[in-house]
C-alpha positions as CSV (number, residue, x, y, z in Angstrom):
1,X,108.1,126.1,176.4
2,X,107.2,126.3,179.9
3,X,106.3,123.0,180.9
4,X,103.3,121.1,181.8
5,X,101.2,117.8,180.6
6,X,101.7,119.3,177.2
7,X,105.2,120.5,177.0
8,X,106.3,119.9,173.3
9,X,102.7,119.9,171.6
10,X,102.5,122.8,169.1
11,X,98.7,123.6,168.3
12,X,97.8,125.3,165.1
13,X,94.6,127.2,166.2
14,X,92.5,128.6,162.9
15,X,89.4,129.5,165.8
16,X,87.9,132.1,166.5
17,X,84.9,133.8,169.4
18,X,84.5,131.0,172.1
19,X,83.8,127.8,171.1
20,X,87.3,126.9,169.5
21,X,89.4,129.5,171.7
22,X,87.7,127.2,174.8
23,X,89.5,124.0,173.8
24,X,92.8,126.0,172.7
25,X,92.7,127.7,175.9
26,X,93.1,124.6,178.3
27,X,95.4,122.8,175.6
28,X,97.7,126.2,176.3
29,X,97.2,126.0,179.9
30,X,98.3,122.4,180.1
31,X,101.6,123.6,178.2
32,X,101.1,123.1,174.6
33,X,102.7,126.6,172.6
34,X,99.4,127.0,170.8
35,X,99.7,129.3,167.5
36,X,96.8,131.5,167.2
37,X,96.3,132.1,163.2
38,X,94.0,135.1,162.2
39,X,92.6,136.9,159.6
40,X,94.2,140.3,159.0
41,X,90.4,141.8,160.8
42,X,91.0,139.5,163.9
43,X,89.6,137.5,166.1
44,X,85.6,138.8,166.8
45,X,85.8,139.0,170.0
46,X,88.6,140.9,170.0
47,X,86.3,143.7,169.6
48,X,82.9,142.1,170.4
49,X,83.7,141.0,173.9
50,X,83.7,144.5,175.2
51,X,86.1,147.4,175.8
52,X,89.9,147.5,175.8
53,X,91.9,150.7,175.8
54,X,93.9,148.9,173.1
55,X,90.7,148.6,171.1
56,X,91.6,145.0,170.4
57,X,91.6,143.4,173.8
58,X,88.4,143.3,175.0
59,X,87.9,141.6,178.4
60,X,86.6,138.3,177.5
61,X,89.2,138.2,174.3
62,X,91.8,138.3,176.9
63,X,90.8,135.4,179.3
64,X,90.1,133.1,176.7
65,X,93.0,133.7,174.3
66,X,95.9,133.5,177.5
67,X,99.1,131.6,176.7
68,X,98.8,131.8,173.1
69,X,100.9,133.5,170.4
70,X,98.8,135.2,167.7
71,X,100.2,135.2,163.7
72,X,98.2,137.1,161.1
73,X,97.6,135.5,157.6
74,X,95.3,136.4,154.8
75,X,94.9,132.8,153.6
76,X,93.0,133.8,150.5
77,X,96.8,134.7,149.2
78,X,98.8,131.4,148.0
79,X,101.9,133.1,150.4
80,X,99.8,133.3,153.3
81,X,98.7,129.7,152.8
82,X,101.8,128.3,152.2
83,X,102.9,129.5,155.6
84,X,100.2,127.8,157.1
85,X,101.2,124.6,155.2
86,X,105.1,125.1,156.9
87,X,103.5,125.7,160.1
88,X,101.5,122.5,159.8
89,X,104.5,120.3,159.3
90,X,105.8,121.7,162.7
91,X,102.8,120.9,164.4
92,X,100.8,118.0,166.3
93,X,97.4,119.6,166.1
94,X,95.2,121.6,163.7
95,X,91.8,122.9,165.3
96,X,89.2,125.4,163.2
97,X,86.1,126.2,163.3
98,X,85.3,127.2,160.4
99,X,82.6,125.7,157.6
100,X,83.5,122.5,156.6
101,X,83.1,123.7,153.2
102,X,85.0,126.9,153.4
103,X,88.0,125.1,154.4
104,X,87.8,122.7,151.9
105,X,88.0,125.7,149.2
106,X,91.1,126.6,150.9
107,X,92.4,122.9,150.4
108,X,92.1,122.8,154.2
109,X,89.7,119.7,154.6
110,X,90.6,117.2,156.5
111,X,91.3,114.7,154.3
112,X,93.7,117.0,152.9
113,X,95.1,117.8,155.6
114,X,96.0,114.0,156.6
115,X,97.4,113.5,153.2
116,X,99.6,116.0,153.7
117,X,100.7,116.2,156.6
118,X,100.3,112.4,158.2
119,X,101.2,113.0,162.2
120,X,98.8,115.8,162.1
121,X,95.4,115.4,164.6
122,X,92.7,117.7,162.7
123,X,89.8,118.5,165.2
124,X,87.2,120.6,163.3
125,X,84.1,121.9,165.3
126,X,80.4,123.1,163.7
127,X,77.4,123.7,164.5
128,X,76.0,120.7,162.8
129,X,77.7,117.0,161.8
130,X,78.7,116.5,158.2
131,X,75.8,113.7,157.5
132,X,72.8,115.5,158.6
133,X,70.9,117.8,156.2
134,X,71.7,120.4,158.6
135,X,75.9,120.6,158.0
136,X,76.1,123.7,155.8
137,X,73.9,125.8,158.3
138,X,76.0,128.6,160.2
139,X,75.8,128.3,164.3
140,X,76.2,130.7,167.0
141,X,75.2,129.4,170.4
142,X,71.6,130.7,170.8
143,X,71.1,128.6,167.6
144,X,71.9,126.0,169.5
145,X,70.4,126.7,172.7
146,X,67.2,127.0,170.8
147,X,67.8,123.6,168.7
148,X,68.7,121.7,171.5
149,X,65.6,121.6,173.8
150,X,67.6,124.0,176.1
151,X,65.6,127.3,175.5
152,X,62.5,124.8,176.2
153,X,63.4,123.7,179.5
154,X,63.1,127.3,180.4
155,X,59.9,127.2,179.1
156,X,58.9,125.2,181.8
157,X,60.4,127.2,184.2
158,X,59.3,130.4,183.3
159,X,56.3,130.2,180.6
160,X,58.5,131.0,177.6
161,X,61.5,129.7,176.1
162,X,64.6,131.7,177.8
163,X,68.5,131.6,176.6
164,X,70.9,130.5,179.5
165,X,72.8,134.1,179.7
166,X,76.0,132.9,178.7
167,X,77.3,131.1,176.2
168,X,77.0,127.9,177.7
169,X,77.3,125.2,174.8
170,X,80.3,127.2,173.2
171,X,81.8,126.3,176.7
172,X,81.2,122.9,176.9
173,X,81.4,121.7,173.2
174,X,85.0,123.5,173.4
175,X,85.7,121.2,176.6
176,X,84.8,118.4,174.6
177,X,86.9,118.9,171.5
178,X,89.8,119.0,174.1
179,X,88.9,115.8,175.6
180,X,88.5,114.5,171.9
181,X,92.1,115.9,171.0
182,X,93.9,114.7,174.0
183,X,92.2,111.5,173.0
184,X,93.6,111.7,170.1
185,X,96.8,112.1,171.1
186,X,96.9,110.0,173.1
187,X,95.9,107.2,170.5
188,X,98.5,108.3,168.3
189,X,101.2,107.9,170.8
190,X,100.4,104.5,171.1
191,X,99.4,103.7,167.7
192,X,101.5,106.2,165.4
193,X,98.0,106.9,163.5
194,X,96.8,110.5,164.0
195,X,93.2,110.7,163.5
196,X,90.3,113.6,162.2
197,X,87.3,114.8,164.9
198,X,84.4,116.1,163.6
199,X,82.9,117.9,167.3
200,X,79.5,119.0,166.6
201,X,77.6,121.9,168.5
202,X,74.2,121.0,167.6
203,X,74.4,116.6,169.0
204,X,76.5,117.4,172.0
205,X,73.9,119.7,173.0
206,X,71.2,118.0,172.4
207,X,72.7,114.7,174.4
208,X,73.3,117.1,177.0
209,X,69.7,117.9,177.5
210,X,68.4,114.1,176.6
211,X,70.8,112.6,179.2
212,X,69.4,115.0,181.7
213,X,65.7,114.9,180.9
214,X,64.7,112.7,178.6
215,X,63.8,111.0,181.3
216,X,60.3,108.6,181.1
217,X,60.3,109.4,177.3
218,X,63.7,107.1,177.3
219,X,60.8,104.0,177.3
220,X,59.0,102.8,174.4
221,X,56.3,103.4,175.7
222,X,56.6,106.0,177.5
223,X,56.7,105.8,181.1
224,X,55.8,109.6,181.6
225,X,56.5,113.3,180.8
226,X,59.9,114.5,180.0
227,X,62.5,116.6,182.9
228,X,63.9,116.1,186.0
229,X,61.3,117.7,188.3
230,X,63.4,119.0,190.4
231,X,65.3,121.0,188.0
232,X,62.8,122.3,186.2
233,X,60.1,123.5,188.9
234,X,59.9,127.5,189.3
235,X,61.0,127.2,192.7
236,X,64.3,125.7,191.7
237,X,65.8,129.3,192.1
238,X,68.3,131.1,194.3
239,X,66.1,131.2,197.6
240,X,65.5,134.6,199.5
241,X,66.7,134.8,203.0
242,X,66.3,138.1,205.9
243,X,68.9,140.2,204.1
244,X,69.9,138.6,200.3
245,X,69.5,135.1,198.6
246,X,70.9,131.6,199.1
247,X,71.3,128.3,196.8
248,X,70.5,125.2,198.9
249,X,70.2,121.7,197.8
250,X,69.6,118.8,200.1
251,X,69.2,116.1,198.2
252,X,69.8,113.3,200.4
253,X,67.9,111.7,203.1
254,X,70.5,112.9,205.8
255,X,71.0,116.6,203.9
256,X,67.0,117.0,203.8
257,X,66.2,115.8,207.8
258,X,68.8,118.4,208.3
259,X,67.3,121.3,206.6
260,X,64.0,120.4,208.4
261,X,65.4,120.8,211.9
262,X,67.4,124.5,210.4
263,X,64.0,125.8,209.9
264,X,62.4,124.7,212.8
265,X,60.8,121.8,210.9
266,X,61.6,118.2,212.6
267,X,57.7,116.4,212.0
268,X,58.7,116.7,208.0
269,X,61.0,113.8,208.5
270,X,58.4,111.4,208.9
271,X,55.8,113.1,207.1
272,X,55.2,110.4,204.1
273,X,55.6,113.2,201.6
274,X,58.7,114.2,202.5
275,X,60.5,111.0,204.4
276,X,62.5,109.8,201.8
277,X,64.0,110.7,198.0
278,X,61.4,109.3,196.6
279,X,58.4,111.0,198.1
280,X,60.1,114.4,198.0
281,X,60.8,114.3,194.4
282,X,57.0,112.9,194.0
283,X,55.9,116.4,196.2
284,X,59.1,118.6,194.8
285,X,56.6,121.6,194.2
286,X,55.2,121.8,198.3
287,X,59.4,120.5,199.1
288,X,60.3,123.6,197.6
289,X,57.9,126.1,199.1
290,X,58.2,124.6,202.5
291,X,62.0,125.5,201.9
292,X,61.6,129.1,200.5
293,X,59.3,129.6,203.5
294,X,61.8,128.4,205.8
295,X,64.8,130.3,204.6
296,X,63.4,134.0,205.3
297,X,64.0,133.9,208.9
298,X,67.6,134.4,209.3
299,X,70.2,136.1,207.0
300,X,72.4,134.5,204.7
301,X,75.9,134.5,207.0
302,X,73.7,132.8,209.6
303,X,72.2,130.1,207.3
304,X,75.8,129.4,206.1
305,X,77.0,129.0,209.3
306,X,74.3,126.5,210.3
307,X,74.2,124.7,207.1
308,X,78.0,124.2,207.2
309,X,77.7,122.4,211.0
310,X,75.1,120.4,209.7
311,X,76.6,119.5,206.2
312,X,73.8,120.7,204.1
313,X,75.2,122.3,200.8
314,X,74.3,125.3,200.5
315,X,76.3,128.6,199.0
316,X,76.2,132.9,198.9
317,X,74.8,133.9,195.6
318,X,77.1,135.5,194.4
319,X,77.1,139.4,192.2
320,X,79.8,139.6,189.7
321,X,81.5,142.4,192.4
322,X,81.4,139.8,195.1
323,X,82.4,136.6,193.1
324,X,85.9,138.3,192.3
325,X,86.1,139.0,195.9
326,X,85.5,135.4,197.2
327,X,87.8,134.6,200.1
328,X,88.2,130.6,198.4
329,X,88.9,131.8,195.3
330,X,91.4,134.2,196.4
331,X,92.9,131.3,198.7
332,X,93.0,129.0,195.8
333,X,94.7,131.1,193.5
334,X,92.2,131.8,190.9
335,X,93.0,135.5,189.9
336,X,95.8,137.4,189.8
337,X,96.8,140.8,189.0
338,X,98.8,142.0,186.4
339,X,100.7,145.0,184.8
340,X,99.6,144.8,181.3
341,X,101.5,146.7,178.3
342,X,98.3,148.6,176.9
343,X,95.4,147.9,179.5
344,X,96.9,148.7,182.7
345,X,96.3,146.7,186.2
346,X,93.7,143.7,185.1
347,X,92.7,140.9,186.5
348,X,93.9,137.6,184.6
349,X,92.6,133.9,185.5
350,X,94.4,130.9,186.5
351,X,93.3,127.6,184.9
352,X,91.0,126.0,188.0
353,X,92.7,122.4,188.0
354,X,95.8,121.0,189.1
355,X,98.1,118.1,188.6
356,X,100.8,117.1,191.1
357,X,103.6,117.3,188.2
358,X,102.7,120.9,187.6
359,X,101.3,123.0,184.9
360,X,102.8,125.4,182.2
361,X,104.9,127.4,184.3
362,X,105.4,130.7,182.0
363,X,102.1,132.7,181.8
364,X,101.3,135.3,179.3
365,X,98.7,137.5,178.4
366,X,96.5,137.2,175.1
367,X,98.4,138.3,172.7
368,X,98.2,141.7,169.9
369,X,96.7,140.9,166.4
370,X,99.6,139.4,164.7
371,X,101.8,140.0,167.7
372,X,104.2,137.4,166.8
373,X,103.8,137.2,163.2
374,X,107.7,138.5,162.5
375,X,108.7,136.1,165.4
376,X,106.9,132.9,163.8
377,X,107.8,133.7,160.2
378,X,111.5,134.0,161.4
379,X,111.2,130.5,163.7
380,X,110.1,128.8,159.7
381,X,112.9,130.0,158.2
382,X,111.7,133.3,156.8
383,X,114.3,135.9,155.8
384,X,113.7,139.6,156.7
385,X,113.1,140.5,152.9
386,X,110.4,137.7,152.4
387,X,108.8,139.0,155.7
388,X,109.1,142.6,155.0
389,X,107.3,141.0,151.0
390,X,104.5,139.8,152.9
391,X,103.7,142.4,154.9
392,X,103.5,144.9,152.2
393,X,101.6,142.4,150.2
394,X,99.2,142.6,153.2
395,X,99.3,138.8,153.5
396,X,100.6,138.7,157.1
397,X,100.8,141.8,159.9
398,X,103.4,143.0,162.1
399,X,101.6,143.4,165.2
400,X,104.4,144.0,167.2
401,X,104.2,146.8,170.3
């Protein structure tokens, strides 16, 4: 291992596509050896998250499957699954997400799991929580976009329900089954209990949207109309200046009076419908276009440099060309370049947070499909005749290049 907060945690990582790989991802970051198990086909998004010259390491498979160490098994062969079971007992952690009820065909339900192997935290994500009527539904993130109110908040933006264009709640739910396990670890440090997570896509969502706009429907009765106004008007956009587009939010009292004077605007601070939080949240819509009107007159560089003397936050909107150019992220040390075996010079991500003791120090790149099978097998006490058994029985794959 390679150090970091981690150092010493092995993860047994049955995930696959985003949602799972997210929570893997920073557990490998913060120096856990995490132990990427796949099906002899692979990950999806090996394939589905674009091009590779490999034809395995598509793009996005790459940034989200860094640090890891990938094994092929077919675990609907007894071998294959009796690996897994050996690799268990060596481990602290055992994250899928797959069906509850698949797994438990494979003998792979948590309660099984805990019987069997008693240190072991089990983390299991879905789209839907296990006591709903919903739990045997299948769940990509659009499903859950939709479910969740999020697609409707769109709705009020732009007439129709919209998809965020990424995969937003794979993100976040994945960030919260690593909070949950790190919880859990934490808890069994102190305890000796390890513990099962259920981390369900659909509820997390959905709190996500209620805790932001529920709003005057949180009172019985209610108060109101549901949303935060002043996320959900149209003109809650990227704002067009003299030669591209800005994002600007002065929220505060001092961050507002401020903007008013940029544009040439002072009597707005003691208009009544604009003078304080409360009256420009009441007005949010005129707010808005006063600001949009405002913001054409001088070009983006300029507006930066004025909204940076007076401490209003504002920011370039970025292209995708431009935000891997960024001058901060560059300074910060967000993206490096590397020589990679099969796909040439690419661009690999650093994990965004720090801590003063230091994170994993060794970084690799996402690994081959069964790229470390032989080297796994051999670290569980595998001789090379039982490997070379299960390879021709198809049951693992040498993925070795």
């Amino acid at each position: 291992m390679s150090g970091g907060p981690l150092a010493g945690i092995r993860v047994v990582d049955l995930t696959t596509v985003v949602v799972g790989p997210t929570a893997t991802l920073f557990l490998a970051d913060y120096g856990a050896e995490v132990i990427k198990v796949e099906a002899p086909g692979g990950d999806l998004l090996r394939t589905l998250g674009g091009r590779s010259k490999s034809g395995q390491l598509s793009g996005k498979f790459t940034h989200f499957n860094r640090n890891k160490r990938s094994i092929v098994l077919d675990l609907k062969q007894d071998q294959a699954l009796e690996v897994l079971h050996k690799l268990l007992a060596t481990a602290d952690v055992f994250i899928a997400n797959i069906r509850p009820a698949a797994l438990e065909r494979l003998g792979l339900g948590a309660q099984a799991l805990r019987d069997k192997h008693k240190k072991l935290v089990v983390c299991n994500l879905m789209g839907f929580g296990q006591r709903g009527r919903y739990r045997d539904r299948p769940a990509y993130d659009s499903i859950i976009q939709g479910m969740s109110g999020v697609a409707a908040c769109n709705a009020r933006v732009f007439g129709e329900p919209k998809f965020v264009p990424m995969v937003m709640m794979d993100h976040a739910v994945g960030l919260i089954a690593t909070q949950c396990i790190l919880a859990a670890l934490f808890h069994r440090e102190r305890t000796g209990e390890a513990q099962a997570i259920e981390v369900p896509m659909f509820e997390n969502a959905a709190t996500f949207v209620m805790v932001e706009h529920l709003g005057d429907l949180s009172f019985v009765p209610p108060l109101g109309d549901w949303g935060d106004r002043r996320v959900l008007d149209p003109l809650a956009q990227p704002i067009a200046t003299k030669d591209g587009w800005i994002a600007v939010s002065a929220n505060t009292d001092g961050q507002a009076f401020a903007l008013f004077d940029a544009i040439g605007r002072p009597e707005l601070k003691t208009d009544p419908k604009f003078n304080s939080v409360k009256a420009r949240y009441a007005n949010v819509k005129e707010y808005f276009s006063i600001r949009r009107e405002g913001l054409k007159a001088k070009t983006t560089a300029e507006w930066l440099e004025l909204f940076e003397q007076s401490d209003v936050p504002a920011g370039q909107v970025h292209t995708m060309e431009s935000l891997i150019e960024d001058e901060h992220l560059a300074e910060v040390g967000m993206l490096r370049r590397i020589d990679h075996p099969s796909e040439g010079t690419k661009i690999e991500l650093n994990n965004p947070n720090t801590f003063s003791a230091g994170l994993r120090g060794e970084q690799t790149a996402a690994p081959f499909l069964g790229g470390q099978s032989i080297e796994i097998l051999s670290e569980l006490g595998y001789g090379q005749a039982e490997i070379d058994g299960m390879i021709a029985a198809k049951a693992t794959l040498d993925g070795r290049r």
